[in-house]
PLY file of the C-alpha trace (Angstrom):
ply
format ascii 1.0
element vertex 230
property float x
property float y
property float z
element edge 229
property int vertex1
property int vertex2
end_header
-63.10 -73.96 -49.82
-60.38 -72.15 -51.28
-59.44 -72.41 -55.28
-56.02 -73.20 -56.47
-54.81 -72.46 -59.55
-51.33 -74.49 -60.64
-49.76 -73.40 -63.46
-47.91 -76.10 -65.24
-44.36 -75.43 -67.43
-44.45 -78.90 -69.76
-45.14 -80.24 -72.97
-44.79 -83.55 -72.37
-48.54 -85.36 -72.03
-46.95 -88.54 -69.51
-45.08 -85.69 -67.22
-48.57 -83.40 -67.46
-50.45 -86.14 -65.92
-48.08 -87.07 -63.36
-47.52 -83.83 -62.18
-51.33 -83.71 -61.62
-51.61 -86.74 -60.06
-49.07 -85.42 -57.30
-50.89 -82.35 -56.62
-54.24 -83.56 -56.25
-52.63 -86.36 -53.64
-50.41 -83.34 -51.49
-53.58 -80.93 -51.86
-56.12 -83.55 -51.28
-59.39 -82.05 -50.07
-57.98 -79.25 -48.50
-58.60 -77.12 -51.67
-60.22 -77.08 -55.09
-57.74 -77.36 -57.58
-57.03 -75.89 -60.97
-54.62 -76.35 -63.79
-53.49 -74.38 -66.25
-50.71 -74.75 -69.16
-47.81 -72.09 -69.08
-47.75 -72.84 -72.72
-51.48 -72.00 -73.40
-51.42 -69.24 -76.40
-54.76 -68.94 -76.21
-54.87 -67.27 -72.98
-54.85 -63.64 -72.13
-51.52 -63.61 -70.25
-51.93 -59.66 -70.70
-55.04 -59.85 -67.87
-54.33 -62.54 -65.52
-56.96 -61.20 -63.86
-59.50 -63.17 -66.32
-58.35 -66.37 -65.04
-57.48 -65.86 -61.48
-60.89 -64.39 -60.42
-62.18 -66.31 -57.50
-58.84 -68.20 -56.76
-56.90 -68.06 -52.93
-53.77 -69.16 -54.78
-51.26 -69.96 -57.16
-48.45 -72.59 -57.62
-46.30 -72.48 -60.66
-44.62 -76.39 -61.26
-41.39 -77.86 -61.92
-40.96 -78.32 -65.44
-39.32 -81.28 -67.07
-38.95 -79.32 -70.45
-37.91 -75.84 -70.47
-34.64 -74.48 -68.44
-33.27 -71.20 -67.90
-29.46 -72.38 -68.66
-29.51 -76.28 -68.65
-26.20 -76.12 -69.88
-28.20 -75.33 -73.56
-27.02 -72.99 -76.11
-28.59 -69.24 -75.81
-30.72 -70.73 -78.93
-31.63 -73.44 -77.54
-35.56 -73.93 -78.03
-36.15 -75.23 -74.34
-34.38 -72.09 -72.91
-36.35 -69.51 -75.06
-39.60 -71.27 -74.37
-38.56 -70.62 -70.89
-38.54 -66.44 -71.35
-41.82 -66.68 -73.00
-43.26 -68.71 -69.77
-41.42 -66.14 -68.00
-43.25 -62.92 -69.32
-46.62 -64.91 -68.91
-45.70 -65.75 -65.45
-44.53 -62.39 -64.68
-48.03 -60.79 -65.21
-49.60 -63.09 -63.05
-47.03 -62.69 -60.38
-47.41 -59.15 -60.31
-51.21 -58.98 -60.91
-51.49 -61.56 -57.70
-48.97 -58.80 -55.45
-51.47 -56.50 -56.11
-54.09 -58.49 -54.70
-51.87 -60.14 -52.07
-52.38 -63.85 -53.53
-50.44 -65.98 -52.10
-48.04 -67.87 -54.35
-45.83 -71.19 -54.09
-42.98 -71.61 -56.40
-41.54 -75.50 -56.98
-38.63 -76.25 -58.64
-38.83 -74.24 -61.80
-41.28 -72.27 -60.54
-38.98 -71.18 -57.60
-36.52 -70.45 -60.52
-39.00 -68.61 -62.49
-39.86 -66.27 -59.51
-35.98 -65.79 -58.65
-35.55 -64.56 -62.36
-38.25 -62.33 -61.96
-36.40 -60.93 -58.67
-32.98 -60.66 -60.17
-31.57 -63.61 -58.83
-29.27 -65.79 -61.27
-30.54 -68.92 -62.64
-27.73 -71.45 -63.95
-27.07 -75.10 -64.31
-24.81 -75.39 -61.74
-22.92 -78.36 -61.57
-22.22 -78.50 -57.68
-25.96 -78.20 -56.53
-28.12 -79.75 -59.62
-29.30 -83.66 -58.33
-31.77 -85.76 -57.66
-33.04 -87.90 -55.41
-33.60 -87.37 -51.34
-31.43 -84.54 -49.74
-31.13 -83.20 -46.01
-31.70 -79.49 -46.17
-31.78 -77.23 -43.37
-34.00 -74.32 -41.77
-32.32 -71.40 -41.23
-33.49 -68.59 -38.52
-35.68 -66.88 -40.53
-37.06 -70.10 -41.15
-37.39 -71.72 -37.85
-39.50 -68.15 -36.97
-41.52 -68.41 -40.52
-45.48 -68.87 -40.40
-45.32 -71.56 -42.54
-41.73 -73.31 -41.57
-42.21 -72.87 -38.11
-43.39 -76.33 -37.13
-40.63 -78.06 -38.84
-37.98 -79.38 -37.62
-34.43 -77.68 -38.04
-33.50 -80.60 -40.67
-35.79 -82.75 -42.96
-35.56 -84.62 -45.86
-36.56 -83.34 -49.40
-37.10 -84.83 -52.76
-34.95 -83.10 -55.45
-34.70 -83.22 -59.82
-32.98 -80.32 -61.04
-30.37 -79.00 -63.18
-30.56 -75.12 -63.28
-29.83 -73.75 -59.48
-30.33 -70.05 -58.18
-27.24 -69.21 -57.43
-27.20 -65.79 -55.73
-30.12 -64.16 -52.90
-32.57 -62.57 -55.27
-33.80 -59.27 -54.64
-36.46 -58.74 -51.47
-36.29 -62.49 -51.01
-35.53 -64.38 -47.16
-33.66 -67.78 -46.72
-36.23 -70.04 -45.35
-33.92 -73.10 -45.78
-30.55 -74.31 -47.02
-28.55 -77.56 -47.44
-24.85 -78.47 -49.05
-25.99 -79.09 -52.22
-28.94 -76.51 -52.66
-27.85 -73.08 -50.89
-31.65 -71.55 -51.92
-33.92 -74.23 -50.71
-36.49 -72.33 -50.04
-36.85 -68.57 -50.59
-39.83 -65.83 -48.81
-40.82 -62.57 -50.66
-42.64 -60.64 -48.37
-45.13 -62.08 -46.42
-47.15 -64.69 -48.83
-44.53 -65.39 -51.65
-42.96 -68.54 -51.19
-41.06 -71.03 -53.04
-38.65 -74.43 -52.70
-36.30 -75.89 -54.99
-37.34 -79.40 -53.45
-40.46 -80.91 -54.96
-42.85 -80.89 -51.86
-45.68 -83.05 -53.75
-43.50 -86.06 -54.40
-43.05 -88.57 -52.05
-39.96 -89.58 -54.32
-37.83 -89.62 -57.52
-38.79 -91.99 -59.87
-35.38 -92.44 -60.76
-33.71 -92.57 -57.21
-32.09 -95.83 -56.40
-32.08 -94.88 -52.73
-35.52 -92.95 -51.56
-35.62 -91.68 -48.38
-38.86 -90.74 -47.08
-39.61 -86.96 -46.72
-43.08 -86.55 -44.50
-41.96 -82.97 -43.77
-41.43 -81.72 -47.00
-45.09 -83.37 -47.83
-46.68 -81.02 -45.66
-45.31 -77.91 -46.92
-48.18 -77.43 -49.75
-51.18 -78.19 -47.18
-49.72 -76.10 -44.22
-48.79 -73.40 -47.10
-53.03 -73.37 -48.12
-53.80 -73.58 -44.05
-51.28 -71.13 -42.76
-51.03 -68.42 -45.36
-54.08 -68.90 -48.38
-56.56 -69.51 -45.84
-55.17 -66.58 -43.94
-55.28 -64.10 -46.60
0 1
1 2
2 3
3 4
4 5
5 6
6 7
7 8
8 9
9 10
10 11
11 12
12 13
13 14
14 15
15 16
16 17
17 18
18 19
19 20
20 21
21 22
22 23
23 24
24 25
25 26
26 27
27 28
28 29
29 30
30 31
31 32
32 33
33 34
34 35
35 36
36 37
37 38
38 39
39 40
40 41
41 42
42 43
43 44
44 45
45 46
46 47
47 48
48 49
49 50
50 51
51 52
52 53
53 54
54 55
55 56
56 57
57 58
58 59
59 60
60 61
61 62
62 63
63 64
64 65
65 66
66 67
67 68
68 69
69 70
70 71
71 72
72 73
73 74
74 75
75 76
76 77
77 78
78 79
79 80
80 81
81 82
82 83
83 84
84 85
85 86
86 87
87 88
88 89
89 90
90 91
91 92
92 93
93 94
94 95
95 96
96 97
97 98
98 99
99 100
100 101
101 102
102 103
103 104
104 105
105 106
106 107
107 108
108 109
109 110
110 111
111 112
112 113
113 114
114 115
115 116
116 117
117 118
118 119
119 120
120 121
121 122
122 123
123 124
124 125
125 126
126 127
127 128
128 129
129 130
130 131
131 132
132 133
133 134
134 135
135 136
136 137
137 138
138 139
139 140
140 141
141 142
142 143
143 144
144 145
145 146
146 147
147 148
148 149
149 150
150 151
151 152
152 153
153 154
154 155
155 156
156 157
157 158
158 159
159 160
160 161
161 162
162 163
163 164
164 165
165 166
166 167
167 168
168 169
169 170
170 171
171 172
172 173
173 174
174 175
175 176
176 177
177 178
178 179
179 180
180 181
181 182
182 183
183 184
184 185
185 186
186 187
187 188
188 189
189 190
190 191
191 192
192 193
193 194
194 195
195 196
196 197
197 198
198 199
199 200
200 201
201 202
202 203
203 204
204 205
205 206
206 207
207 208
208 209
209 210
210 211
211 212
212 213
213 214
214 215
215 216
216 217
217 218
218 219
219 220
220 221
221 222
222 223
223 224
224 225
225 226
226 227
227 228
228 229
């Protein structure tokens, strides 16, 4: 059985917890699971390499906390913490192309992976949400080893502020939707991430869920399809 590792962007103990909680349900026993805090000083972010021996995989979490923009000041504590995370984050990400380890980006951690790729990060007003949202597969998508059993529309579960806002560099539109142009991005053949929150079933705060058994299959199908593969 494969290894996981999820690397988790928060400071708050309550959202810690409940972000676990949701990725041991989506993962169930289709992997062994691992967690480890973004905001860890005590690890050696220099050699990734310590802590990702033995692991297929690695997801990098939403983050309740931190933002790239968020509409903050440059100053702002929450958006420098989030250039720190960034240079940790970076050495794994290039440590695991290396190795071709598959990674899955969510919600800040697609963010975090566009920023690494050039791609512009801001709170933009027309695409931040939450709550259920249609989103659509594009071609590359509908062709995808991972996207290619879903249908050409499903629904996702959304909480965000900061949006990418252009294509970053070397990445593929795997899906889109009016209010989130980069649903979910491809770099190369084992990179992926989604805006959308694939390991919630919905928004705590959403007055109106909509049920999204699609989206919950993206993180098992992403372990089958390409960490099992590689």
């Amino acid at each position: 059985m494969k290894r996981i590792l999820i690397v988790q962007s928060r400071s708050s103990p309550d959202w810690v917890e409940r972000e676990q909680k949701n990725f041991r349900r989506a993962i169930g026993e289709s992997a062994e699971i691992e967690f480890l805090s973004a905001l860890d000083e005590r690890l050696a972010w220099a050699s990734p390499d310590e802590f990702l021996k033995g692991c297929g995989g690695v997801i990098f979490g939403g983050s309740s906390d931190f933002d790239f923009h968020g509409g903050r000041n440059e100053k702002d504590p929450a958006r420098l913490m989030s250039m720190i995370i960034l240079s940790r984050a970076r050495n794994i990400v290039t440590y695991a192309r290396a190795v071709h380890l598959p990674i899955l980006g969510v919600c800040f951690g697609h963010q975090l992976i566009a920023q690494m790729r050039g791609g512009n990060v801001q709170c933009d007003t027309s695409q931040g949400k939450s709550g259920s949202h249609e989103i659509y597969l594009t071609g590359h998508g509908a062709e995808d080893q991972l996207f290619k059993s879903f249908p050409p529309s499903f629904i996702a579960q959304y909480w965000h502020k900061d949006s990418v806002t252009n294509l970053p560099e070397g990445a593929t539109l795997m899906a889109t939707g009016p209010t989130c142009r980069f649903s979910a991005l491809r770099y190369g053949d084992n990179i992926y991430t989604a805006q959308f929150h694939p390991e919630v079933k919905r928004i705590i705060i959403d007055q109106n869920p909509r049920p999204s058994p699609r989206a919950s299959k993206l993180i098992p199908l992403w372990i089958e399809r390409i960490v099992s593969a590689s």
